[in-house]
N, CA, C and O atoms as a GROMACS GRO file, in nm:
protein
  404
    1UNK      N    1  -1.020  -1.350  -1.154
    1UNK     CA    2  -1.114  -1.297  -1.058
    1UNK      C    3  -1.184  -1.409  -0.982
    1UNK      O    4  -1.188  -1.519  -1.038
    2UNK      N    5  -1.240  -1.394  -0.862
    2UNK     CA    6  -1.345  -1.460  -0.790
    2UNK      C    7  -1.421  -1.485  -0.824
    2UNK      O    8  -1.495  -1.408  -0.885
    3UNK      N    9  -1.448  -1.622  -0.802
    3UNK     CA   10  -1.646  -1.647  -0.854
    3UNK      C   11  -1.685  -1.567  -0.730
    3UNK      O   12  -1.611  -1.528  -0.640
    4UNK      N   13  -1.817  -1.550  -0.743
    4UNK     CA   14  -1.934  -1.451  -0.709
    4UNK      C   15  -1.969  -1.531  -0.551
    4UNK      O   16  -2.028  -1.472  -0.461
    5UNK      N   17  -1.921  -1.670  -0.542
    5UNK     CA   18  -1.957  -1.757  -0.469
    5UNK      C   19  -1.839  -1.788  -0.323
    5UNK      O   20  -1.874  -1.789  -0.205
    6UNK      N   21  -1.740  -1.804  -0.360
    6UNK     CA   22  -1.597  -1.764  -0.312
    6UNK      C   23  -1.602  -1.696  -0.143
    6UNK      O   24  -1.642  -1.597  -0.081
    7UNK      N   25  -1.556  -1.780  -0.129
    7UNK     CA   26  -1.563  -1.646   0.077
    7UNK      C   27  -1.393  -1.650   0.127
    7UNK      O   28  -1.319  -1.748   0.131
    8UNK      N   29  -1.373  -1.546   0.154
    8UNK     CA   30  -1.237  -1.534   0.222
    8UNK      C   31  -1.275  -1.532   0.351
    8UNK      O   32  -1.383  -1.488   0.389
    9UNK      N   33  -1.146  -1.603   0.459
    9UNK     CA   34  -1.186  -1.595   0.597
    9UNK      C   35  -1.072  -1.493   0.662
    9UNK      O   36  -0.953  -1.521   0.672
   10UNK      N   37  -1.122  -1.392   0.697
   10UNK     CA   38  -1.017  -1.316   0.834
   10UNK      C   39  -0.984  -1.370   0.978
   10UNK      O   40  -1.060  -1.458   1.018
   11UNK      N   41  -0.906  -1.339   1.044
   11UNK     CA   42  -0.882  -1.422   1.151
   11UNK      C   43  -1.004  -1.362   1.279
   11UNK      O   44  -0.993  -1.376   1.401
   12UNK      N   45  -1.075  -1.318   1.230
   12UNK     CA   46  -1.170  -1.286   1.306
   12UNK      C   47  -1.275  -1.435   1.352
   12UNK      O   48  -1.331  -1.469   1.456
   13UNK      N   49  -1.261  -1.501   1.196
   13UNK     CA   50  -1.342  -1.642   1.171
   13UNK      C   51  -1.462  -1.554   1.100
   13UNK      O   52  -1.522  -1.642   1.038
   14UNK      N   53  -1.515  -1.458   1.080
   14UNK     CA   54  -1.608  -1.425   1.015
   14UNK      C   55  -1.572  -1.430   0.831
   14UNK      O   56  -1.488  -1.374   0.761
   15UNK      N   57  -1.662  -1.511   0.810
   15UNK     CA   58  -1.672  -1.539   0.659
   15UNK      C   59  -1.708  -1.463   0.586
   15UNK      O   60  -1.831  -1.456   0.585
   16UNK      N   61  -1.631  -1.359   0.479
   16UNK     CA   62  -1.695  -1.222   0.389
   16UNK      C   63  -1.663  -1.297   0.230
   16UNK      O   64  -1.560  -1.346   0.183
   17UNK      N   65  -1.796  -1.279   0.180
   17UNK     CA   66  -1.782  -1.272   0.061
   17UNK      C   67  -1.677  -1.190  -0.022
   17UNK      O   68  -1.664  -1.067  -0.023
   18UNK      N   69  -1.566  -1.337  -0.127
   18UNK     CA   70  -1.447  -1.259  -0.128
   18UNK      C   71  -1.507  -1.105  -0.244
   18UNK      O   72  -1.437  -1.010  -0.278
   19UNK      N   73  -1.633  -1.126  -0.274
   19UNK     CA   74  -1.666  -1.006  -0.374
   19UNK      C   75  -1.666  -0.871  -0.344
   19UNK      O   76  -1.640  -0.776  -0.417
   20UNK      N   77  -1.708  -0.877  -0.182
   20UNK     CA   78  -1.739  -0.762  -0.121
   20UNK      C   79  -1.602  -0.739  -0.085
   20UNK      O   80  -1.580  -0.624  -0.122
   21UNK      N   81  -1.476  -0.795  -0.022
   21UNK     CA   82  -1.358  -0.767  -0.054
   21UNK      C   83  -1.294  -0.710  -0.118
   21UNK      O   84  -1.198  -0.640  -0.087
   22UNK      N   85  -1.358  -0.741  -0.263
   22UNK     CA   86  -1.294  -0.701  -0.368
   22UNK      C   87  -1.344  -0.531  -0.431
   22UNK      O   88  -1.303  -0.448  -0.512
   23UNK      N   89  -1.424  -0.544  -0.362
   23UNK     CA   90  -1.480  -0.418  -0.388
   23UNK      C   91  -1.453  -0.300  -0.266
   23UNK      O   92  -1.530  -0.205  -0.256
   24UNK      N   93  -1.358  -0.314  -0.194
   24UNK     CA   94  -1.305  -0.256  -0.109
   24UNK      C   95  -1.115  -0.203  -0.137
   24UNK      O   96  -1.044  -0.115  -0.088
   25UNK      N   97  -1.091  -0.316  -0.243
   25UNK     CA   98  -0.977  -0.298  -0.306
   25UNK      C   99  -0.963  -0.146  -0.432
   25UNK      O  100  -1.029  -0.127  -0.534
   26UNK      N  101  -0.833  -0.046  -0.358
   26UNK     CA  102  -0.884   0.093  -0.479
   26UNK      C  103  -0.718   0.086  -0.512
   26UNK      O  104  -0.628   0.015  -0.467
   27UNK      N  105  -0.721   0.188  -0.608
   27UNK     CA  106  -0.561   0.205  -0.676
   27UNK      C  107  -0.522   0.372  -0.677
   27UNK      O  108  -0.584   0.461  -0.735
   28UNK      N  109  -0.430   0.381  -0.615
   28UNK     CA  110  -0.405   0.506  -0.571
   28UNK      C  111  -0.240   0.484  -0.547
   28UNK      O  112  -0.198   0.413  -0.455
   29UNK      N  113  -0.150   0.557  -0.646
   29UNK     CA  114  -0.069   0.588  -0.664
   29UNK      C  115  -0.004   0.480  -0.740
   29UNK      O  116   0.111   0.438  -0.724
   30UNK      N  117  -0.136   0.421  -0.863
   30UNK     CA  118  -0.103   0.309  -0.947
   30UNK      C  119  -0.062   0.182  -0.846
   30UNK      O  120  -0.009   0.081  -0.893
   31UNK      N  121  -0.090   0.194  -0.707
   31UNK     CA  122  -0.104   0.041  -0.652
   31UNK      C  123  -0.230   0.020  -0.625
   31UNK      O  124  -0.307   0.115  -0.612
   32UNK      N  125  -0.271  -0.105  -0.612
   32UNK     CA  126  -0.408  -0.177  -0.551
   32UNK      C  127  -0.397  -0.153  -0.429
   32UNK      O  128  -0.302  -0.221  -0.391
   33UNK      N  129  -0.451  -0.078  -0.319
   33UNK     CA  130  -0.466  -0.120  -0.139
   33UNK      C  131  -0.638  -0.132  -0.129
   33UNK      O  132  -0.738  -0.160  -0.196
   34UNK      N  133  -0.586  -0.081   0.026
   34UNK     CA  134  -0.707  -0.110   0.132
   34UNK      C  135  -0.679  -0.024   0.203
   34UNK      O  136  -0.568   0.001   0.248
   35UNK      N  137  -0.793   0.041   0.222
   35UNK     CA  138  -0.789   0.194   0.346
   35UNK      C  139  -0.774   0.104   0.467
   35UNK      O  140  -0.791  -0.018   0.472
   36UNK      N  141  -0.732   0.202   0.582
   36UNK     CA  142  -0.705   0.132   0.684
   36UNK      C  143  -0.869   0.124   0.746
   36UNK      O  144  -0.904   0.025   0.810
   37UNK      N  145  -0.953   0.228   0.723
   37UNK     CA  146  -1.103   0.215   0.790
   37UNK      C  147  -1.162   0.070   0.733
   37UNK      O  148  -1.242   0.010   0.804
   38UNK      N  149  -1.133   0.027   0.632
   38UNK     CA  150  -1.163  -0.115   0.534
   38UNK      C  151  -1.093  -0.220   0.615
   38UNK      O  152  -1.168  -0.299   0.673
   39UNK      N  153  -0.992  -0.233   0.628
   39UNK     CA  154  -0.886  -0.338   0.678
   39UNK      C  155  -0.957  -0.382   0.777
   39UNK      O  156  -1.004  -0.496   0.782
   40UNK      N  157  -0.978  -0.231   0.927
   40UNK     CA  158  -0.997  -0.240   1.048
   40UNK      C  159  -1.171  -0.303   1.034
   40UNK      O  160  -1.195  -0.372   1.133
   41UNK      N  161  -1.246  -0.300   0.975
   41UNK     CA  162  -1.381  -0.355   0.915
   41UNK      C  163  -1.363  -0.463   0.970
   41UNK      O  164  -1.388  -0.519   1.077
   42UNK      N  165  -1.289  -0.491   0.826
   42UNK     CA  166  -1.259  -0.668   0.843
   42UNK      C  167  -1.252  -0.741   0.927
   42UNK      O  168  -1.316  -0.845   0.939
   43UNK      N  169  -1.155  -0.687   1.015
   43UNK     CA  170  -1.101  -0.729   1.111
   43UNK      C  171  -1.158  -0.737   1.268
   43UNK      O  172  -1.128  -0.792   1.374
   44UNK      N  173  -1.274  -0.636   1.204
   44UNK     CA  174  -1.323  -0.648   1.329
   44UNK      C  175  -1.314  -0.550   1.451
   44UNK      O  176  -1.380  -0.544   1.555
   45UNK      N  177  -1.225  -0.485   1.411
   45UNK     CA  178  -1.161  -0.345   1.544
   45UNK      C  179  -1.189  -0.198   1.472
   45UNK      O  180  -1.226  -0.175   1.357
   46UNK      N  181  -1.165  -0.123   1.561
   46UNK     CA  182  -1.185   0.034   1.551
   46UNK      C  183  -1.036   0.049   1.441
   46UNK      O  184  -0.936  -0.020   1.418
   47UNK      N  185  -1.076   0.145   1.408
   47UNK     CA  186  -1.004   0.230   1.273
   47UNK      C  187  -0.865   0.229   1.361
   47UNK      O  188  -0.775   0.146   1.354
   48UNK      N  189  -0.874   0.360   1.458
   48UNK     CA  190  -0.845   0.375   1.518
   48UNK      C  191  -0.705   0.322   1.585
   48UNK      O  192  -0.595   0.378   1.588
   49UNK      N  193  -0.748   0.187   1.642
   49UNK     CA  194  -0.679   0.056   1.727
   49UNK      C  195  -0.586   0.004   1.646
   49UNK      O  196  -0.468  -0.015   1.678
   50UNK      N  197  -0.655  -0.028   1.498
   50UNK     CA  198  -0.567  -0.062   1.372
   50UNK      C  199  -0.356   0.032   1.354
   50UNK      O  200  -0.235   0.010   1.345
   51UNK      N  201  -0.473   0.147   1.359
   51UNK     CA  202  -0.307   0.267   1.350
   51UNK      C  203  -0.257   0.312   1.466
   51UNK      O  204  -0.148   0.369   1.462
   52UNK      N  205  -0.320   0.297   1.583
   52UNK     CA  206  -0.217   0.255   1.721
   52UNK      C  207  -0.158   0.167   1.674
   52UNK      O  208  -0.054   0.223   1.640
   53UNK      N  209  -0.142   0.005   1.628
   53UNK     CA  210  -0.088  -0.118   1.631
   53UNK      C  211   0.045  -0.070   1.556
   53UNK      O  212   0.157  -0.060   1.607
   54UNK      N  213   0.006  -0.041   1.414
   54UNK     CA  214   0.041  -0.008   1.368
   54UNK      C  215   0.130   0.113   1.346
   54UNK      O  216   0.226   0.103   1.270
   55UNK      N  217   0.107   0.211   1.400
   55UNK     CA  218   0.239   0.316   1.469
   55UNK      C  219   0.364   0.232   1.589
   55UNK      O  220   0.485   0.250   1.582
   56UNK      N  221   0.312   0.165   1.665
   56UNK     CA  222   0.402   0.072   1.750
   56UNK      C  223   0.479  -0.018   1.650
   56UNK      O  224   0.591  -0.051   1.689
   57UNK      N  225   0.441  -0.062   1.535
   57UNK     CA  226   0.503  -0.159   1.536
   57UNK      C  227   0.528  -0.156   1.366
   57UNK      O  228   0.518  -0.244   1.281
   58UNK      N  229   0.566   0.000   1.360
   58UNK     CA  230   0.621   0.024   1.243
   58UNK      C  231   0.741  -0.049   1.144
   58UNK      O  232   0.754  -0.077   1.025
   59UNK      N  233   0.804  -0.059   1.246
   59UNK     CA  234   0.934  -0.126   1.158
   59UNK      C  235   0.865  -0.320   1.136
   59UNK      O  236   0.950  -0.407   1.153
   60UNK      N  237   0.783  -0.346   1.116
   60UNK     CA  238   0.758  -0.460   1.075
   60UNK      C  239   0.626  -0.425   0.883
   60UNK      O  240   0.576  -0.483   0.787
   61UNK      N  241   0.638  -0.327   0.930
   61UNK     CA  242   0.553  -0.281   0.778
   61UNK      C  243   0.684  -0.252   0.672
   61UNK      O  244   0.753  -0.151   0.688
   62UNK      N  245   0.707  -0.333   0.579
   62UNK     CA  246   0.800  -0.243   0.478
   62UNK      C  247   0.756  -0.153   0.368
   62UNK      O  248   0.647  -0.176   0.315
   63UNK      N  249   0.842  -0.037   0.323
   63UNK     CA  250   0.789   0.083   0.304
   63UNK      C  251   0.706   0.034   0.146
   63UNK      O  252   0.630   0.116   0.095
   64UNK      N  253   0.716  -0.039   0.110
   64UNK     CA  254   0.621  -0.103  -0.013
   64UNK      C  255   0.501  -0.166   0.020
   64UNK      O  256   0.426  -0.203  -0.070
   65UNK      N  257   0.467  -0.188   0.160
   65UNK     CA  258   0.375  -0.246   0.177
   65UNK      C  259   0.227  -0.104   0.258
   65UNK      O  260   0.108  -0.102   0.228
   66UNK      N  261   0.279  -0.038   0.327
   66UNK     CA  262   0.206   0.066   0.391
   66UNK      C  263   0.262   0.190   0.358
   66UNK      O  264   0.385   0.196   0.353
   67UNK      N  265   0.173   0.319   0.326
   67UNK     CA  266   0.183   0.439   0.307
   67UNK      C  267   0.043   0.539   0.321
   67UNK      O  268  -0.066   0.509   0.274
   68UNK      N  269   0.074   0.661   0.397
   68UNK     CA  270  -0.015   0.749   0.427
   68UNK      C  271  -0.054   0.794   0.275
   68UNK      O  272   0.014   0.795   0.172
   69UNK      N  273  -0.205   0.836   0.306
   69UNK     CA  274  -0.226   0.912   0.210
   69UNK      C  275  -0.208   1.052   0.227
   69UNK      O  276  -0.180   1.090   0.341
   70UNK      N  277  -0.220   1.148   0.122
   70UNK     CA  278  -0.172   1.274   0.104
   70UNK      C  279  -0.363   1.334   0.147
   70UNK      O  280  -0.470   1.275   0.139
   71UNK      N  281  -0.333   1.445   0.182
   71UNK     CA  282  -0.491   1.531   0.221
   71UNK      C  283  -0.596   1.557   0.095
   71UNK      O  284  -0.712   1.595   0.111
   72UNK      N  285  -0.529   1.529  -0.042
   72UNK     CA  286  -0.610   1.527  -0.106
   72UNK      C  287  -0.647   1.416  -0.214
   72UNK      O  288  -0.719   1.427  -0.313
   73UNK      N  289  -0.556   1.273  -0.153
   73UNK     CA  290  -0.600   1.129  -0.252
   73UNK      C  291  -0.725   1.117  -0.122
   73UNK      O  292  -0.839   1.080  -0.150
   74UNK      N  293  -0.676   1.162   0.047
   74UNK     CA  294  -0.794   1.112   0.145
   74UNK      C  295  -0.934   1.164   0.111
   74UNK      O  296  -1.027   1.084   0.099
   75UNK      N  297  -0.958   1.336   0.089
   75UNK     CA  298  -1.051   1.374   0.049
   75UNK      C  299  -1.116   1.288  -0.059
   75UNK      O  300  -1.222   1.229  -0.043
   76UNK      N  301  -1.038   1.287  -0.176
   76UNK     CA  302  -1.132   1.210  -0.317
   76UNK      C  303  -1.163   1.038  -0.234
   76UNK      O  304  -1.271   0.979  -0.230
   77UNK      N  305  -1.061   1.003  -0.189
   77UNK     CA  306  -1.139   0.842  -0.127
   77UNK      C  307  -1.262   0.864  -0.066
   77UNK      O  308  -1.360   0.788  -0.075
   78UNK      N  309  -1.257   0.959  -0.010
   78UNK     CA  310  -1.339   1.017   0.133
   78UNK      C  311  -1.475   1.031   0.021
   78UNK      O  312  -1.527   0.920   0.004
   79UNK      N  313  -1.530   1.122  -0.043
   79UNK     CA  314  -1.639   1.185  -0.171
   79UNK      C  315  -1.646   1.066  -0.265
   79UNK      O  316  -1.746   1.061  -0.337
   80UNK      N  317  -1.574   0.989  -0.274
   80UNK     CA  318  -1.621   0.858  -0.358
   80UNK      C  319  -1.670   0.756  -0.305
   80UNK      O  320  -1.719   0.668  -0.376
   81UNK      N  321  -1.669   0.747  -0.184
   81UNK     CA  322  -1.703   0.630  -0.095
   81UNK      C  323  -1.840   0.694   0.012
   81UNK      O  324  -1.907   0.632   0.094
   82UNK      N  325  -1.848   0.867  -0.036
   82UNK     CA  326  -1.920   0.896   0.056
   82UNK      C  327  -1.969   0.874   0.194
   82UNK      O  328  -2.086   0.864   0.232
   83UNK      N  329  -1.836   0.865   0.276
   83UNK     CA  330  -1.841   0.793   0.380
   83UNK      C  331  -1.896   0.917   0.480
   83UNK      O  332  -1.956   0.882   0.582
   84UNK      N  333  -1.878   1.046   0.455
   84UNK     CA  334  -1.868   1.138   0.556
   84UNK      C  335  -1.991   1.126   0.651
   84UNK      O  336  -1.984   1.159   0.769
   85UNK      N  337  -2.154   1.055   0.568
   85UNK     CA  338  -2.280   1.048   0.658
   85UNK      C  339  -2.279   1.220   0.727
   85UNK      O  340  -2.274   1.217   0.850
   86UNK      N  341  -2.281   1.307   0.690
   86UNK     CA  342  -2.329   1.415   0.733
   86UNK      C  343  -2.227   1.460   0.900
   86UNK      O  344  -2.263   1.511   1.006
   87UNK      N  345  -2.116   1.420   0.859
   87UNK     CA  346  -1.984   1.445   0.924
   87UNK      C  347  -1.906   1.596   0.885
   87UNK      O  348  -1.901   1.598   0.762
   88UNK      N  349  -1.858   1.692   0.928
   88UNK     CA  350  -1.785   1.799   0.934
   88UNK      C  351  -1.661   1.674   0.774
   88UNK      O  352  -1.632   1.556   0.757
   89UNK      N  353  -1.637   1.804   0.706
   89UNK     CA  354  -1.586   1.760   0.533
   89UNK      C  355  -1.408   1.790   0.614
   89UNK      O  356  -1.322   1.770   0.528
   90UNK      N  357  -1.351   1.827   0.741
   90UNK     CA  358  -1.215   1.827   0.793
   90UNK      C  359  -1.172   1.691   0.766
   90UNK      O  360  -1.274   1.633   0.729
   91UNK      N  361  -1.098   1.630   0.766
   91UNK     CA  362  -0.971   1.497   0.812
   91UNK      C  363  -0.900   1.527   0.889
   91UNK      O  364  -0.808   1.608   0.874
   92UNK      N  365  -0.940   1.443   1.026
   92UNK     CA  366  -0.884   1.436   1.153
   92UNK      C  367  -0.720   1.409   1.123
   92UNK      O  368  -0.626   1.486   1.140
   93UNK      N  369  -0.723   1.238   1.058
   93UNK     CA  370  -0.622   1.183   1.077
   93UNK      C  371  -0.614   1.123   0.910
   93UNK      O  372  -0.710   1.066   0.859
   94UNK      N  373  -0.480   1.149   0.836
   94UNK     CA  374  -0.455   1.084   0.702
   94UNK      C  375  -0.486   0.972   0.743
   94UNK      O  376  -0.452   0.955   0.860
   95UNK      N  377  -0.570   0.828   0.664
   95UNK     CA  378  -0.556   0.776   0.658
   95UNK      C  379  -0.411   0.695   0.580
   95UNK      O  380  -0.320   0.748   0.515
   96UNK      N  381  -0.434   0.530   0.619
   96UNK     CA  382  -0.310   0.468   0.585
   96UNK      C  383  -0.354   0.390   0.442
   96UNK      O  384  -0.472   0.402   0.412
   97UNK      N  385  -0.282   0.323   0.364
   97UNK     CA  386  -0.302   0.214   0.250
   97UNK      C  387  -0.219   0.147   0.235
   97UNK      O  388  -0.104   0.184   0.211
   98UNK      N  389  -0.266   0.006   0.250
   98UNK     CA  390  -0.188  -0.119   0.277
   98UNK      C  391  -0.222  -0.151   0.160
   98UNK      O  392  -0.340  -0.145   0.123
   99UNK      N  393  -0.088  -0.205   0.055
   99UNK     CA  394  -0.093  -0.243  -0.022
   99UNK      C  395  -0.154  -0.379  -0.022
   99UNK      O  396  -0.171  -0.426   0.090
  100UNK      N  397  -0.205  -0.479  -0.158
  100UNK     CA  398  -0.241  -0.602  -0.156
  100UNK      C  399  -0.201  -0.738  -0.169
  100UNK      O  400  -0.233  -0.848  -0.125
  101UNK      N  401  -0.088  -0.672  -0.274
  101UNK     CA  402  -0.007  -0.755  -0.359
  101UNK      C  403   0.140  -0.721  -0.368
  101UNK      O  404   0.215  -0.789  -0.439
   0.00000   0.00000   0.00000
Protein backbone atom coordinates (compact mmCIF):
# COMPACT_ATOMS: atom_id res chain seq x y z
CA UNK A 1 0.00 0.00 0.00
CA UNK A 2 0.80 3.81 -0.17
CA UNK A 3 2.21 5.80 2.48
CA UNK A 4 -0.39 8.32 3.52
CA UNK A 5 2.18 10.85 2.07
CA UNK A 6 2.61 9.56 -1.61
CA UNK A 7 0.93 11.80 -4.57
CA UNK A 8 0.17 10.38 -7.94
CA UNK A 9 0.27 12.82 -10.90
CA UNK A 10 -2.53 12.72 -13.80
CA UNK A 11 -1.76 14.29 -16.96
CA UNK A 12 -3.79 17.02 -15.98
CA UNK A 13 -0.41 18.02 -13.74
CA UNK A 14 -2.72 18.23 -10.78
CA UNK A 15 -1.18 16.40 -7.83
CA UNK A 16 -3.89 13.94 -5.84
CA UNK A 17 -3.06 12.33 -2.93
CA UNK A 18 -2.33 8.71 -4.04
CA UNK A 19 -4.79 7.88 -0.79
CA UNK A 20 -7.68 9.61 -2.07
CA UNK A 21 -7.09 7.52 -5.27
CA UNK A 22 -7.15 4.73 -3.57
CA UNK A 23 -10.19 5.20 -2.13
CA UNK A 24 -11.90 5.63 -5.35
CA UNK A 25 -10.64 2.13 -6.35
CA UNK A 26 -14.04 -0.60 -5.88
CA UNK A 27 -14.29 -4.40 -6.86
CA UNK A 28 -17.12 -5.39 -8.76
CA UNK A 29 -17.22 -8.50 -10.55
CA UNK A 30 -14.12 -9.63 -8.31
CA UNK A 31 -11.97 -6.94 -10.30
CA UNK A 32 -10.51 -3.70 -8.77
CA UNK A 33 -11.78 -0.53 -11.22
CA UNK A 34 -12.69 2.98 -11.36
CA UNK A 35 -16.12 4.36 -12.29
CA UNK A 36 -15.89 6.32 -15.23
CA UNK A 37 -17.52 9.56 -13.11
CA UNK A 38 -14.02 8.90 -10.86
CA UNK A 39 -11.60 8.55 -13.82
CA UNK A 40 -13.30 11.68 -15.59
CA UNK A 41 -12.62 13.58 -11.89
CA UNK A 42 -9.25 12.96 -12.21
CA UNK A 43 -8.81 13.92 -15.20
CA UNK A 44 -10.30 16.77 -15.13
CA UNK A 45 -13.30 16.51 -17.83
CA UNK A 46 -17.05 15.87 -17.76
CA UNK A 47 -18.23 12.25 -17.17
CA UNK A 48 -19.75 12.59 -20.03
CA UNK A 49 -16.69 13.66 -22.63
CA UNK A 50 -14.81 10.67 -20.96
CA UNK A 51 -17.55 8.03 -22.74
CA UNK A 52 -17.85 10.07 -25.95
CA UNK A 53 -13.86 9.40 -26.21
CA UNK A 54 -14.32 6.44 -25.33
CA UNK A 55 -17.30 5.08 -27.51
CA UNK A 56 -15.08 6.52 -30.58
CA UNK A 57 -12.33 4.85 -29.80
CA UNK A 58 -13.48 1.58 -28.65
CA UNK A 59 -11.36 -0.79 -30.30
CA UNK A 60 -8.27 0.57 -28.40
CA UNK A 61 -9.91 -0.55 -24.90
CA UNK A 62 -9.41 -4.42 -24.60
CA UNK A 63 -12.34 -6.31 -23.36
CA UNK A 64 -10.32 -6.99 -19.93
CA UNK A 65 -9.63 -3.68 -19.45
CA UNK A 66 -13.28 -1.73 -19.76
CA UNK A 67 -16.82 -3.01 -19.07
CA UNK A 68 -20.35 -1.53 -18.52
CA UNK A 69 -21.97 -2.00 -15.52
CA UNK A 70 -25.24 -3.93 -15.23
CA UNK A 71 -28.46 -1.54 -13.78
CA UNK A 72 -28.12 -3.03 -10.65
CA UNK A 73 -24.00 -3.24 -9.65
CA UNK A 74 -24.77 0.91 -11.00
CA UNK A 75 -27.60 1.37 -8.53
CA UNK A 76 -25.58 -0.29 -5.38
CA UNK A 77 -22.30 1.92 -6.59
CA UNK A 78 -24.73 4.70 -6.98
CA UNK A 79 -26.40 4.20 -2.73
CA UNK A 80 -22.90 3.49 -1.52
CA UNK A 81 -21.22 6.41 -2.72
CA UNK A 82 -24.40 8.34 -2.24
CA UNK A 83 -23.76 10.33 -5.03
CA UNK A 84 -27.43 10.97 -6.11
CA UNK A 85 -27.39 14.66 -3.83
CA UNK A 86 -31.16 14.69 -4.06
CA UNK A 87 -31.18 13.65 -7.87
CA UNK A 88 -34.31 11.58 -9.43
CA UNK A 89 -32.99 7.51 -8.08
CA UNK A 90 -33.41 6.70 -12.57
CA UNK A 91 -29.82 5.93 -14.41
CA UNK A 92 -29.61 7.89 -17.38
CA UNK A 93 -26.58 6.16 -18.71
CA UNK A 94 -24.77 2.62 -17.31
CA UNK A 95 -21.87 3.68 -16.23
CA UNK A 96 -18.36 2.21 -17.44
CA UNK A 97 -15.35 0.36 -15.14
CA UNK A 98 -11.96 0.53 -16.11
CA UNK A 99 -10.14 -1.93 -14.70
CA UNK A 100 -6.69 -1.08 -12.65
CA UNK A 101 -4.49 -3.74 -12.91
Amino acid sequence: MAKHNDIAKVETGVLQPLEQIENLIHVIRGKQVMLDRDLARLYGVETKRLNQQVQRNIERFPEDFIFQLTKEEAELSRSQNATLNGRGHNIKHLPYAFTTF
